[in-house]
C-alpha positions as CSV (number, residue, x, y, z in Angstrom):
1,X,-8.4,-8.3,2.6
2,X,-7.5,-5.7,-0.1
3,X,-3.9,-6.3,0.9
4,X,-4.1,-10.0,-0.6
5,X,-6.1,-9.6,-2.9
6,X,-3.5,-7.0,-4.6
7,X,-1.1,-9.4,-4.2
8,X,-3.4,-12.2,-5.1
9,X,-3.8,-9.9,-8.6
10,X,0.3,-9.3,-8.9
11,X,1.6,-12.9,-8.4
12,X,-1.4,-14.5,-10.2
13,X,-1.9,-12.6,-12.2
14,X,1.4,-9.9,-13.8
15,X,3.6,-12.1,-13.0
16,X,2.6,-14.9,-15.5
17,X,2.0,-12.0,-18.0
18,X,5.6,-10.4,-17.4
19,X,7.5,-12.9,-17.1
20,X,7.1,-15.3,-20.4
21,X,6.6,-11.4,-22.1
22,X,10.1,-10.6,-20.9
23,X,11.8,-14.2,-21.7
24,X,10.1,-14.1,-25.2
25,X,11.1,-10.4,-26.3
26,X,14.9,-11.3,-25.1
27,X,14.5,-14.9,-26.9
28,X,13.5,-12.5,-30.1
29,X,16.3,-10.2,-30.1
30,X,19.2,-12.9,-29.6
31,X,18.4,-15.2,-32.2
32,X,16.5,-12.4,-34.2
33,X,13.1,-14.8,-35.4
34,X,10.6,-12.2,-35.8
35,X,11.2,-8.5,-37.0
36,X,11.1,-6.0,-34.0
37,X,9.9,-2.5,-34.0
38,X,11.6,0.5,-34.3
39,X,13.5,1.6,-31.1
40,X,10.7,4.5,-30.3
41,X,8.0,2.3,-30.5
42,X,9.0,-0.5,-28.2
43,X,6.8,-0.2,-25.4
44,X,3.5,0.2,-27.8
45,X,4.7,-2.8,-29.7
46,X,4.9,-5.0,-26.7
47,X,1.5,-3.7,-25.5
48,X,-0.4,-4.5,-28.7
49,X,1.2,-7.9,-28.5
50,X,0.2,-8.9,-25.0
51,X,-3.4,-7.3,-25.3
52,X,-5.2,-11.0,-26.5
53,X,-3.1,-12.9,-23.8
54,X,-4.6,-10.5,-21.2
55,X,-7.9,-10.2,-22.5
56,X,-8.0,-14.3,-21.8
57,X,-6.3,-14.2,-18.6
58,X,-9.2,-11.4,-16.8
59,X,-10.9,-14.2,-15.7
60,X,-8.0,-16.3,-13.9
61,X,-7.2,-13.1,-12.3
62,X,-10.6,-12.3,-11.0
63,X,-10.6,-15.4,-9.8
64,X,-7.2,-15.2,-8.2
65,X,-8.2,-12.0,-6.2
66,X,-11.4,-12.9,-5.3
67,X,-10.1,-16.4,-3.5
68,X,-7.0,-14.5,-2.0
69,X,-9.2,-11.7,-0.6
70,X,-11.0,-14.6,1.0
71,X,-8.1,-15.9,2.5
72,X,-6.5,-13.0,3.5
73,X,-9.9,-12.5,5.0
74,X,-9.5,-16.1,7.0
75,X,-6.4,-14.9,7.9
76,X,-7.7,-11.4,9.7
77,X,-9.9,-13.6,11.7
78,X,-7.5,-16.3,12.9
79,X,-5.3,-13.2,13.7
80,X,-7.4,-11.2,15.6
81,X,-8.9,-14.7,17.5
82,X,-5.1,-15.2,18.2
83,X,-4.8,-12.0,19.9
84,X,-7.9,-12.2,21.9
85,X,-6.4,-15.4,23.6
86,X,-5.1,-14.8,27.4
87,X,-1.1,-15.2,26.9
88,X,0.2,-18.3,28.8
89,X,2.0,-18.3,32.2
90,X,0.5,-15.2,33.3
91,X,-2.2,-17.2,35.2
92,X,-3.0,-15.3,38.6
93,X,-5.0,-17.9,41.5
């Protein structure tokens, strides 16, 4: 359950924080559109940026973890049922 629901959090919820962060700070430098920071400042720059796009997106992510917990939950169950199961062929009379 915790196992999904950390991945539930990373895919659902980084990943569509990181990535268009990424494309847009490489889409800033190549055609220069919007005045960067100094090179020792970069990673607090980039942080201050993203903070209102992450403050919207706790929700979602909640969300996200909370359903994938629940599935990876399911999925315990349907697991250990599977297991529990006599294995076929192995029928003595």
């Amino acid at each position: 359950m915790i196992r999904g629901a950390l991945i539930g959090v990373g895919m659902g919820g980084a990943y569509p924080i990181l990535l268009p962060m990424f494309v847009n700070g490489s889409l800033v430098t190549r055609y220069k559109s919007s005045p960067l920071p100094l090179k020792g400042n970069t990673l607090n720059y980039w942080i201050t940026v993203s903070k209102p796009v992450c403050r919207k997106m706790v929700f979602p992510i909640l969300l996200q973890a909370v359903f994938v917990a629940y599935l990876g939950s399911r999925q315990y169950k349907l697991l250990i049922k599977a297991l529990q199961l006599p294995e076929p062929g192995l029928e003595m009379d």
